[in-house]
VMD Tcl script that builds the backbone (N, CA, C; Angstrom):
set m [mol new atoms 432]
animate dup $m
set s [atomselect $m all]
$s set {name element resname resid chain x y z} {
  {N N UNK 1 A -46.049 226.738 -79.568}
  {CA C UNK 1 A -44.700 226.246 -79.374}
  {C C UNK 1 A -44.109 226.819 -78.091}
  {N N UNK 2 A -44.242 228.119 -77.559}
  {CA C UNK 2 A -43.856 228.833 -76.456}
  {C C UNK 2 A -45.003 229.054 -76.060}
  {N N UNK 3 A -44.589 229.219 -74.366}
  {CA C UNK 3 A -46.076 229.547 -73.750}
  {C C UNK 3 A -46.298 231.009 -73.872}
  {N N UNK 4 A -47.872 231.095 -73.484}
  {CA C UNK 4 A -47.745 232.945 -73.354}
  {C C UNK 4 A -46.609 233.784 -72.935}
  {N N UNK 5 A -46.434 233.466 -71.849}
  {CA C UNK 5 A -45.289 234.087 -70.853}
  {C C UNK 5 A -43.909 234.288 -71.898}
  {N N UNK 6 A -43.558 233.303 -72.376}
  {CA C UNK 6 A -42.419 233.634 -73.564}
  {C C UNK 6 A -42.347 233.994 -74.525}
  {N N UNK 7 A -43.704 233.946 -75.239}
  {CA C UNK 7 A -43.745 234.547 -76.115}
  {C C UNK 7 A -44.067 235.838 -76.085}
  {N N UNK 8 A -44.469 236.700 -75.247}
  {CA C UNK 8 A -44.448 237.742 -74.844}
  {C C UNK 8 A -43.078 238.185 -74.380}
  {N N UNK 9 A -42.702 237.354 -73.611}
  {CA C UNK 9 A -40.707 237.978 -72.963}
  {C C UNK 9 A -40.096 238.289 -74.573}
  {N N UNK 10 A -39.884 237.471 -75.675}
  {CA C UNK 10 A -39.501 237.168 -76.673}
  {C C UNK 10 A -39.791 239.017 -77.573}
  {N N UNK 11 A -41.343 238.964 -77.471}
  {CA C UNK 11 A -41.479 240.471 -78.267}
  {C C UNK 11 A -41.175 241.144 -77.382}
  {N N UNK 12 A -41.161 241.207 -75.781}
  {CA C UNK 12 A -40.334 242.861 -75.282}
  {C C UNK 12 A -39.256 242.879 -75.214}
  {N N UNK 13 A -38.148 241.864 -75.258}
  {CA C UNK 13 A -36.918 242.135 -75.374}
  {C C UNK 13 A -36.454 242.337 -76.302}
  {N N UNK 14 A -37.324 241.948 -77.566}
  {CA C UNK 14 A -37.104 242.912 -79.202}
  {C C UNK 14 A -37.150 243.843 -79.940}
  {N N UNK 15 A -38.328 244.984 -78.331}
  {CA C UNK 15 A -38.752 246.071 -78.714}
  {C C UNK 15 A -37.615 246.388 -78.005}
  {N N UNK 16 A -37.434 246.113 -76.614}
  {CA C UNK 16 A -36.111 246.736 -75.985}
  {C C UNK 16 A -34.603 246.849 -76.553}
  {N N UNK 17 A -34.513 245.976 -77.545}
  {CA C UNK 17 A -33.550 245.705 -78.413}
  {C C UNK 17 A -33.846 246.402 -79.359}
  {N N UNK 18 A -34.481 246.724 -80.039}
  {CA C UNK 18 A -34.676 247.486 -81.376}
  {C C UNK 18 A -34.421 249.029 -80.896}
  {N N UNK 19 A -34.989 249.376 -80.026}
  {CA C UNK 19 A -35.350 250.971 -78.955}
  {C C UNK 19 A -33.591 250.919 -78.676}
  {N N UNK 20 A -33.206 249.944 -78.528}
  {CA C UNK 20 A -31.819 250.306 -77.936}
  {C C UNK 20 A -30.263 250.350 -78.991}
  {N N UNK 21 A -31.119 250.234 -80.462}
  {CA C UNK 21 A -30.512 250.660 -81.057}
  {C C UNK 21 A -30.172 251.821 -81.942}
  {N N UNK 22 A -31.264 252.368 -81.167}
  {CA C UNK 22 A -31.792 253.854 -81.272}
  {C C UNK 22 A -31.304 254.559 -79.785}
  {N N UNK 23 A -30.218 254.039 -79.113}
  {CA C UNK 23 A -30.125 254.405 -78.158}
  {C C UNK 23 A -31.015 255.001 -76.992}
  {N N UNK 24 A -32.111 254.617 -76.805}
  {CA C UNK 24 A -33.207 254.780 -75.903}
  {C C UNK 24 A -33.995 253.900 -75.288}
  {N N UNK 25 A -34.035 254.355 -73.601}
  {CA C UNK 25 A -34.483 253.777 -72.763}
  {C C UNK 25 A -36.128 253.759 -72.669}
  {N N UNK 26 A -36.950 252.448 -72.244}
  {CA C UNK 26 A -38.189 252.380 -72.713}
  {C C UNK 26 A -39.001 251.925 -71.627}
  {N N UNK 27 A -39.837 252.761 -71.266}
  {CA C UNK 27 A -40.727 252.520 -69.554}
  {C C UNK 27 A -41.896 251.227 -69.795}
  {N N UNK 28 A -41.721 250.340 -68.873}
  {CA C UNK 28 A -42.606 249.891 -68.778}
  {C C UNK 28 A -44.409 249.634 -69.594}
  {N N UNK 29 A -44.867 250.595 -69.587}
  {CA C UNK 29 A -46.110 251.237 -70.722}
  {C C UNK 29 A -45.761 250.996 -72.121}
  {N N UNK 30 A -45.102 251.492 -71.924}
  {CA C UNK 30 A -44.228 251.642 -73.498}
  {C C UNK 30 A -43.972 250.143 -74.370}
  {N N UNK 31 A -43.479 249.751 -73.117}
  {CA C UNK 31 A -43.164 247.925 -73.852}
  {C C UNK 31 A -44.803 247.292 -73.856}
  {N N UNK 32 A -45.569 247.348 -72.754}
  {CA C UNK 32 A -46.647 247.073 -72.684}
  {C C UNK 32 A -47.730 246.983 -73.902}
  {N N UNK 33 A -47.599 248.197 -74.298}
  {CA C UNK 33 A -48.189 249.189 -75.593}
  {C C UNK 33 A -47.989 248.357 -76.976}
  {N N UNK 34 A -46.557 248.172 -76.802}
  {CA C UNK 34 A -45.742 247.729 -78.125}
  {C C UNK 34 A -46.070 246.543 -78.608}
  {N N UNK 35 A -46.093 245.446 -77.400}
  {CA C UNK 35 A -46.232 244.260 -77.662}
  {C C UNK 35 A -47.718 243.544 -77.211}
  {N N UNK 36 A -48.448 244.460 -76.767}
  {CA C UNK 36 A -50.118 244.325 -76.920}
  {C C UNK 36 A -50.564 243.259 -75.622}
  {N N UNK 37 A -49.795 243.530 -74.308}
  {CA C UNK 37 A -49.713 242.833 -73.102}
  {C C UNK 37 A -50.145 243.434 -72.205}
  {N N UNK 38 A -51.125 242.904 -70.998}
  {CA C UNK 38 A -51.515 243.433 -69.877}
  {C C UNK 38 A -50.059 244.161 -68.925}
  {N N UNK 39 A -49.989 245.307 -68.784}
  {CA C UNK 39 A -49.251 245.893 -67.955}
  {C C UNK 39 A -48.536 244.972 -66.826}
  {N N UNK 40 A -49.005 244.603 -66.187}
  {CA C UNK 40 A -48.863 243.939 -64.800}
  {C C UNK 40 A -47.989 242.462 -65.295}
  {N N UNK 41 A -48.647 241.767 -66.447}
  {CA C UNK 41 A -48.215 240.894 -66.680}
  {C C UNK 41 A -46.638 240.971 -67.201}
  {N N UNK 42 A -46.606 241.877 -68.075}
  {CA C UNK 42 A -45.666 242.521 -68.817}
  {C C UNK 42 A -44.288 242.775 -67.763}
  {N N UNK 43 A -45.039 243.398 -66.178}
  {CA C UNK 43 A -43.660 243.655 -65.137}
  {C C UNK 43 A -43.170 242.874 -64.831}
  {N N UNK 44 A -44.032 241.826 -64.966}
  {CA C UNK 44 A -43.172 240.134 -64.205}
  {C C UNK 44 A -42.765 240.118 -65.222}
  {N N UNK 45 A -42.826 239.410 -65.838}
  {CA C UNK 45 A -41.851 238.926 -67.583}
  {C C UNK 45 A -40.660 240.066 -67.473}
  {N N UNK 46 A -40.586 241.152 -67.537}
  {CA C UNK 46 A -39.489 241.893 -67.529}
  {C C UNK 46 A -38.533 241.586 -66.181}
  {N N UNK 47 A -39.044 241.031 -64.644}
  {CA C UNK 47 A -38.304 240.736 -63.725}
  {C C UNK 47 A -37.862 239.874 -64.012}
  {N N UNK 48 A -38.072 238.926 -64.718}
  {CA C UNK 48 A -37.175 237.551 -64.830}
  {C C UNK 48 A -36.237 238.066 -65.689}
  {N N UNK 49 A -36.308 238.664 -66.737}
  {CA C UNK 49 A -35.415 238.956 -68.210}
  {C C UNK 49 A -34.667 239.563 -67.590}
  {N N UNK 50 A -35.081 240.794 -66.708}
  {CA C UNK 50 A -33.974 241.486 -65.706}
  {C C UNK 50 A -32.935 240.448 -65.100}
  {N N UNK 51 A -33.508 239.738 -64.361}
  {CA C UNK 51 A -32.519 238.847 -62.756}
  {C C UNK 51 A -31.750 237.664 -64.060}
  {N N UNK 52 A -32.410 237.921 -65.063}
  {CA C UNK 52 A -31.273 236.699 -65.958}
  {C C UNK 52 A -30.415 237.497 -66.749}
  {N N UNK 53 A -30.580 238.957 -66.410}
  {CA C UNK 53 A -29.216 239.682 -67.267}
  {C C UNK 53 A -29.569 239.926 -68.482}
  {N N UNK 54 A -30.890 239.570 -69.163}
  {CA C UNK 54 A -30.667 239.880 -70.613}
  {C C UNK 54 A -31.124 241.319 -70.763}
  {N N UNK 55 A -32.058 241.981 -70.209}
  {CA C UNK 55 A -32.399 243.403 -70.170}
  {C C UNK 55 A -32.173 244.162 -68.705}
  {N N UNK 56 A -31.339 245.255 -68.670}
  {CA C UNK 56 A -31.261 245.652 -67.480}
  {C C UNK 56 A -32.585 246.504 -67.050}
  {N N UNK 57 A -33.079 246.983 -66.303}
  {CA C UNK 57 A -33.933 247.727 -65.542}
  {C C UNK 57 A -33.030 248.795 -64.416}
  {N N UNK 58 A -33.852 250.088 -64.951}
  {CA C UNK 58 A -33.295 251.249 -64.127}
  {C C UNK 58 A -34.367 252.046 -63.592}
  {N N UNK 59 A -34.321 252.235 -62.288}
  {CA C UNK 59 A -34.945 252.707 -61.366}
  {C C UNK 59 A -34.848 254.567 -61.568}
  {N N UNK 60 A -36.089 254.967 -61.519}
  {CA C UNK 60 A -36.241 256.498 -61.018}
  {C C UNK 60 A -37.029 257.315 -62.216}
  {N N UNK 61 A -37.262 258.113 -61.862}
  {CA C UNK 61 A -37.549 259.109 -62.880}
  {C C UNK 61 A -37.713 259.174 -64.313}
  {N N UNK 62 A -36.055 258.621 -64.355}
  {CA C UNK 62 A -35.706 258.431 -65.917}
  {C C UNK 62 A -35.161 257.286 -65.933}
  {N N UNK 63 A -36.034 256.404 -65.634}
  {CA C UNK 63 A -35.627 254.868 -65.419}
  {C C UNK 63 A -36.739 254.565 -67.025}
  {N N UNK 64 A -36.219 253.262 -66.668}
  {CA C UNK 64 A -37.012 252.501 -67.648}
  {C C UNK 64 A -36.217 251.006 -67.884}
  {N N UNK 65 A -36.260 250.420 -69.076}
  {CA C UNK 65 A -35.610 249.078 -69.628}
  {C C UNK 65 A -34.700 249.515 -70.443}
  {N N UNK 66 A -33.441 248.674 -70.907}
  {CA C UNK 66 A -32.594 249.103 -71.776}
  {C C UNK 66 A -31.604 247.675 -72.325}
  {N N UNK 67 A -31.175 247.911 -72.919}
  {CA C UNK 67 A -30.433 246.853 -73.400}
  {C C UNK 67 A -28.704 247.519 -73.538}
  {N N UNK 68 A -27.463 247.387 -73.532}
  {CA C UNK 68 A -26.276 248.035 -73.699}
  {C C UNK 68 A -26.411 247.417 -75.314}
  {N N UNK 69 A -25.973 248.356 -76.257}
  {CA C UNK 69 A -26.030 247.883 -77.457}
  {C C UNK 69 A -25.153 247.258 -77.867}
  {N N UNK 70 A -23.774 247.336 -76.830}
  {CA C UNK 70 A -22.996 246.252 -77.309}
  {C C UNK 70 A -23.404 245.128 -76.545}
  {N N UNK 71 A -23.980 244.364 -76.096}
  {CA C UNK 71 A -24.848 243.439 -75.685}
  {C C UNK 71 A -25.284 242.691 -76.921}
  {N N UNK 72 A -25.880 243.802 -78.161}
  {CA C UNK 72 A -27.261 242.709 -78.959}
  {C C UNK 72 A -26.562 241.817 -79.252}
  {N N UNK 73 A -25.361 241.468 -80.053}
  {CA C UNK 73 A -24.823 240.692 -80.506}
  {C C UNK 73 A -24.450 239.586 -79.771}
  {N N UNK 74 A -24.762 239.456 -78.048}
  {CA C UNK 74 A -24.166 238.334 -77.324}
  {C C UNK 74 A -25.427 238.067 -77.417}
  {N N UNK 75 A -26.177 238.138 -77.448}
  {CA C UNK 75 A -27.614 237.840 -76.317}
  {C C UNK 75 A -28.738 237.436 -77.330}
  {N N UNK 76 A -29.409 235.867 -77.583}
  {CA C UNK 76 A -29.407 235.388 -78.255}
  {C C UNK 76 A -31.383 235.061 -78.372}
  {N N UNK 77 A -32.016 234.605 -79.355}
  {CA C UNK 77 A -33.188 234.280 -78.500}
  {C C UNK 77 A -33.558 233.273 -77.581}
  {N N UNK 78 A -32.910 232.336 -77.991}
  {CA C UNK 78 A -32.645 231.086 -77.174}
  {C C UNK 78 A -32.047 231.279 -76.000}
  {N N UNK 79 A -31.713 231.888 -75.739}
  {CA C UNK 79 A -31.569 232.736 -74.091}
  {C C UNK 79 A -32.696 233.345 -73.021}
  {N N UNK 80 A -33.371 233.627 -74.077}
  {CA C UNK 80 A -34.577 234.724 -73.919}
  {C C UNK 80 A -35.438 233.485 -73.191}
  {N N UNK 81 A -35.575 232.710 -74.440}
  {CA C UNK 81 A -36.760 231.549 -74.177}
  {C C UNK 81 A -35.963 230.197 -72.953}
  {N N UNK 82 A -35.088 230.078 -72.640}
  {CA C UNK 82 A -34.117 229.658 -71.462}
  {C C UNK 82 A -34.873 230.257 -70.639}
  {N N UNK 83 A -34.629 231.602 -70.400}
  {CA C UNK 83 A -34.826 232.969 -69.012}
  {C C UNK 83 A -36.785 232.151 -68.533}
  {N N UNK 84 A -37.567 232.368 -69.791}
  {CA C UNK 84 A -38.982 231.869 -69.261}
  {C C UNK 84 A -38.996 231.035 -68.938}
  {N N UNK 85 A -38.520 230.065 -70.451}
  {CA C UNK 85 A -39.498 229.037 -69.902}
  {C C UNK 85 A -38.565 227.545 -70.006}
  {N N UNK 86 A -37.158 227.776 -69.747}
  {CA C UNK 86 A -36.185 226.922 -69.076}
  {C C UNK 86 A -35.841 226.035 -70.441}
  {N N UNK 87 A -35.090 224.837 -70.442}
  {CA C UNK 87 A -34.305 224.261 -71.797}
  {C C UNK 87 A -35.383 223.286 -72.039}
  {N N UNK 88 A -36.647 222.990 -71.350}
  {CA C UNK 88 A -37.292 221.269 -71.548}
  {C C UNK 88 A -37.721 221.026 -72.884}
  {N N UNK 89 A -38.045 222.768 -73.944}
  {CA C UNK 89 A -38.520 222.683 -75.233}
  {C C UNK 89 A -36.900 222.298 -76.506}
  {N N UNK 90 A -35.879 222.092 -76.051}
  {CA C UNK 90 A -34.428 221.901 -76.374}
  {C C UNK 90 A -34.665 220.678 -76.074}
  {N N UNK 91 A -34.312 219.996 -74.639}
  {CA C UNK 91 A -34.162 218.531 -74.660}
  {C C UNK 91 A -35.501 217.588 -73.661}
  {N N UNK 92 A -36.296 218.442 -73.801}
  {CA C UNK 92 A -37.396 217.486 -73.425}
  {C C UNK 92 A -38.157 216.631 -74.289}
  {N N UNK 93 A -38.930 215.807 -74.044}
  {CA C UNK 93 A -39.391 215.198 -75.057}
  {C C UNK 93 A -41.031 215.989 -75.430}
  {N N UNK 94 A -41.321 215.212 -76.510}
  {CA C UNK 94 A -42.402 215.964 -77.024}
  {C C UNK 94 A -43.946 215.631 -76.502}
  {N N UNK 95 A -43.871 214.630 -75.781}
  {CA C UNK 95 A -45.069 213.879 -74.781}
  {C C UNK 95 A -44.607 214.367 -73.464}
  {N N UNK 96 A -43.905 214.674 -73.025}
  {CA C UNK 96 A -43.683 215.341 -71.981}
  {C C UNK 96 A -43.595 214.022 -71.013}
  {N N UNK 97 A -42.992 212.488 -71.316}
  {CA C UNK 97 A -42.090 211.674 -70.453}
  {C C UNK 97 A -41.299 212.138 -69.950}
  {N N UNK 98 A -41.120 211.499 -68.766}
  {CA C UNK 98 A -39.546 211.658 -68.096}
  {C C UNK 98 A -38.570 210.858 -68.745}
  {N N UNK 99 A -38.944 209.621 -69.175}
  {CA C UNK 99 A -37.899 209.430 -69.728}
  {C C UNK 99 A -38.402 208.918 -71.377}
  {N N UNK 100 A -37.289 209.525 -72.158}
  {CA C UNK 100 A -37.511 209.590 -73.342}
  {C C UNK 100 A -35.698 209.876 -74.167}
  {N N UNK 101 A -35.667 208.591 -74.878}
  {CA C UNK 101 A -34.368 208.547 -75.784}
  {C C UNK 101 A -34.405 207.278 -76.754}
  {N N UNK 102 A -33.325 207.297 -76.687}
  {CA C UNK 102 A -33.211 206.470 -78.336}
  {C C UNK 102 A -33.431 204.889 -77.679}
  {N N UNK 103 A -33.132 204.854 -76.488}
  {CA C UNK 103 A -33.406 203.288 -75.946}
  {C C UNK 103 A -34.652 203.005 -75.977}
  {N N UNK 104 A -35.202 204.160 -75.248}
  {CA C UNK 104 A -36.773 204.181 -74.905}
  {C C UNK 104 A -37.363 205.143 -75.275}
  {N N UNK 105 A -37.906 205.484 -76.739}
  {CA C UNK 105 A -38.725 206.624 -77.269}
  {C C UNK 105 A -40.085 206.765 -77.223}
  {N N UNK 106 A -40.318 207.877 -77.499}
  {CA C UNK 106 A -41.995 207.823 -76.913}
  {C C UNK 106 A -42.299 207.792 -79.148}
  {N N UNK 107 A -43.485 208.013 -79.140}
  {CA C UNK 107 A -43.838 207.664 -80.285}
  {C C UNK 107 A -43.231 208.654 -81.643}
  {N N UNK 108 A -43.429 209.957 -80.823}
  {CA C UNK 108 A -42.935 210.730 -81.466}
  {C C UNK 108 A -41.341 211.345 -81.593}
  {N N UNK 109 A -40.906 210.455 -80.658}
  {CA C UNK 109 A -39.027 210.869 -80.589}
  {C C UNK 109 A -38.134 211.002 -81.492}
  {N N UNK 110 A -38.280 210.316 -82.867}
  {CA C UNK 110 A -37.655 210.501 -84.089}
  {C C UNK 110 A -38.149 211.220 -84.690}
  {N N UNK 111 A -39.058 211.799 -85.033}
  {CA C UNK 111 A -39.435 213.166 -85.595}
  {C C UNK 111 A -39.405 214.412 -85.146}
  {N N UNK 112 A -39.487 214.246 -83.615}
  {CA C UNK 112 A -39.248 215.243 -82.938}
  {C C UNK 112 A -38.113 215.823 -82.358}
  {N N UNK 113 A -36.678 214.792 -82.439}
  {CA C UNK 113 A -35.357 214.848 -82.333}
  {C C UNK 113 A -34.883 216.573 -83.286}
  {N N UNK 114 A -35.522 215.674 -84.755}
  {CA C UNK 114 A -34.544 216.652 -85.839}
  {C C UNK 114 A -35.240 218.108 -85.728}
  {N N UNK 115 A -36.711 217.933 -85.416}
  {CA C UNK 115 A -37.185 219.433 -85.021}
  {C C UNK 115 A -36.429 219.832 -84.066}
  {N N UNK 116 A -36.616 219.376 -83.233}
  {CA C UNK 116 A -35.907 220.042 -81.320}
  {C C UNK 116 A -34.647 220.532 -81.837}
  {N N UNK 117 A -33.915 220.170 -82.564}
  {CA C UNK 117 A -32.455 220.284 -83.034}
  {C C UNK 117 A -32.049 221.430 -83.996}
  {N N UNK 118 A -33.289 221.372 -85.082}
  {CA C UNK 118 A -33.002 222.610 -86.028}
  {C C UNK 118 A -33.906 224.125 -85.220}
  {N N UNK 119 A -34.539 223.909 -84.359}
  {CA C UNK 119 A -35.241 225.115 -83.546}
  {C C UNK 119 A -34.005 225.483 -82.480}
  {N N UNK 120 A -33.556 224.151 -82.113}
  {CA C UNK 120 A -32.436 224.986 -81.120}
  {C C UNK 120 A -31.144 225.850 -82.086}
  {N N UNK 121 A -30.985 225.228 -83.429}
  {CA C UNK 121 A -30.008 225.921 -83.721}
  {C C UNK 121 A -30.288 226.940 -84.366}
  {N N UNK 122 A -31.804 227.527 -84.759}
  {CA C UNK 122 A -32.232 228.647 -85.463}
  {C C UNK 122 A -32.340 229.794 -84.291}
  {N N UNK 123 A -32.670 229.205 -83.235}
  {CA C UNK 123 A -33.011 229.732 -81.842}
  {C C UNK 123 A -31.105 230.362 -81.242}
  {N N UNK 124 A -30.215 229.664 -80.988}
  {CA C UNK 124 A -29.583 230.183 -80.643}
  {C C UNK 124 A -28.186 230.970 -81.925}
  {N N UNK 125 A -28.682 230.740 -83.188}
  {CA C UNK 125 A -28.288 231.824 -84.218}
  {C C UNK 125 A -28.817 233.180 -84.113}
  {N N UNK 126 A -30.131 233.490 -83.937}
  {CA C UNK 126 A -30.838 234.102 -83.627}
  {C C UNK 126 A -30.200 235.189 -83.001}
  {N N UNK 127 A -29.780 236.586 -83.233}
  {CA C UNK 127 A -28.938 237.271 -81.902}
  {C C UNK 127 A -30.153 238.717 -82.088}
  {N N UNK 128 A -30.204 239.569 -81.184}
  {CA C UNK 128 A -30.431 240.615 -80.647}
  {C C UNK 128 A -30.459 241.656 -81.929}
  {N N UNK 129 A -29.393 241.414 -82.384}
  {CA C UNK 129 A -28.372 242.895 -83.154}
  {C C UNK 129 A -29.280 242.620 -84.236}
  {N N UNK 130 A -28.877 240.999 -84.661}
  {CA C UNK 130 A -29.687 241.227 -86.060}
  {C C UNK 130 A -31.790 241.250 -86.219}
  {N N UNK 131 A -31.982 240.649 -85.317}
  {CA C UNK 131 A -33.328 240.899 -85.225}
  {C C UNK 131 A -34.131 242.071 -84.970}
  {N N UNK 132 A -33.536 242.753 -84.105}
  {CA C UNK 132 A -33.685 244.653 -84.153}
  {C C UNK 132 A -33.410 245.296 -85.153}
  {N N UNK 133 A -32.338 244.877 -86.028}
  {CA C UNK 133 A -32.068 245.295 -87.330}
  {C C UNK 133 A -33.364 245.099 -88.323}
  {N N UNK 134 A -33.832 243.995 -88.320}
  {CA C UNK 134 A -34.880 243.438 -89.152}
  {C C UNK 134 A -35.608 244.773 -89.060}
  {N N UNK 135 A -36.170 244.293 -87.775}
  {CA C UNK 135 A -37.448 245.565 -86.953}
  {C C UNK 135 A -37.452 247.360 -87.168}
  {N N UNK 136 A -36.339 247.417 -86.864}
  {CA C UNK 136 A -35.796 249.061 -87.662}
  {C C UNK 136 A -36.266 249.145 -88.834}
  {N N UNK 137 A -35.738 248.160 -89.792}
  {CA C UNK 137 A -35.838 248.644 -91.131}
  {C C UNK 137 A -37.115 247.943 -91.934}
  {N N UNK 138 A -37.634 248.001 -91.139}
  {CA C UNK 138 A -39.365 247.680 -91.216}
  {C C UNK 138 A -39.552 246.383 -92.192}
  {N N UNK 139 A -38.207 245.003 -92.148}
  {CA C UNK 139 A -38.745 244.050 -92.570}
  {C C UNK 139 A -39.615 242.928 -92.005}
  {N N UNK 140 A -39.728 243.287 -90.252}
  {CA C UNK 140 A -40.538 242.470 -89.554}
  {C C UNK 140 A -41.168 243.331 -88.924}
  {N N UNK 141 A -42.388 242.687 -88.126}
  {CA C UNK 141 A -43.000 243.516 -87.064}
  {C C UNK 141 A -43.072 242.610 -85.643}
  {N N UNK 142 A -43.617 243.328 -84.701}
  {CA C UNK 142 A -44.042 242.969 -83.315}
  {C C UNK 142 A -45.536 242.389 -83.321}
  {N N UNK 143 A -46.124 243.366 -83.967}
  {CA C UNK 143 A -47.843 243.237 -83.861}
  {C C UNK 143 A -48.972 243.889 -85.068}
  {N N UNK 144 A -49.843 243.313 -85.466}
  {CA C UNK 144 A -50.539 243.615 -86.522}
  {C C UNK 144 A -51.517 243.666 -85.529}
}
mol reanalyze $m
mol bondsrecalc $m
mol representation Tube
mol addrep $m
């Protein structure tokens, strides 16, 4: 449903979110580690999440990733998955036409309407606060 790239952004900004409700900042490795991603790959995915505001990045020593914890509650997953991999899985079609609607549907446009619709609204219910919450209290995980 998400490509690699997001679905990976998706688990480090949950570890960064969860870590940051523990008030602690989390290096690079660390997220790497967590969410079972090539390092390198892992820095890009965090530059975009950075330059779109949803996780800040701090330089130095005692740098690392962080989230402001009053943040979790704005910052949504459907934001997250925006930041990668842009709105086309919201209002694109599911054949990947350019054009695709109720005038002119591709085969799958009525079935794929009410999905696209209940993912966007599970997707942007979805917030920060409560999904780190999950993760804390060990009703979900990152990685088996």
């Amino acid at each position: 449903m998400f490509s690699k790239t997001c679905t990976y952004g998706i688990k480090a900004t949950l570890f960064i979110a969860q870590k940051a409700q523990l008030d602690e900042r989390v290096s690079l490795k660390e997220i790497a580690t967590a969410i079972d991603s090539p390092v390198a790959f892992t820095a890009k995915i965090l530059q975009v999440l950075a330059k779109e505001h949803i996780i800040n990045s701090i330089k130095g020593p005692k740098g690392g990733f962080e989230i402001a914890k009053a943040q979790l509650p704005n910052i949504t997953i459907k934001q997250v998955v925006k930041a990668i991999d842009g709105d086309s899985l919201f209002n694109g079609c599911a054949l990947g036409l350019q054009e695709c609607n109720e005038k002119a549907p591709c085969p799958m446009h009525d079935n794929f309407v009410s999905i696209r619709d209940q993912l966007n609204e599970t997707l942007a219910s979805s917030n920060l606060l409560q999904v780190a919450a999950d993760l804390n209290q060990g009703r979900t995980v990152l990685k088996r």
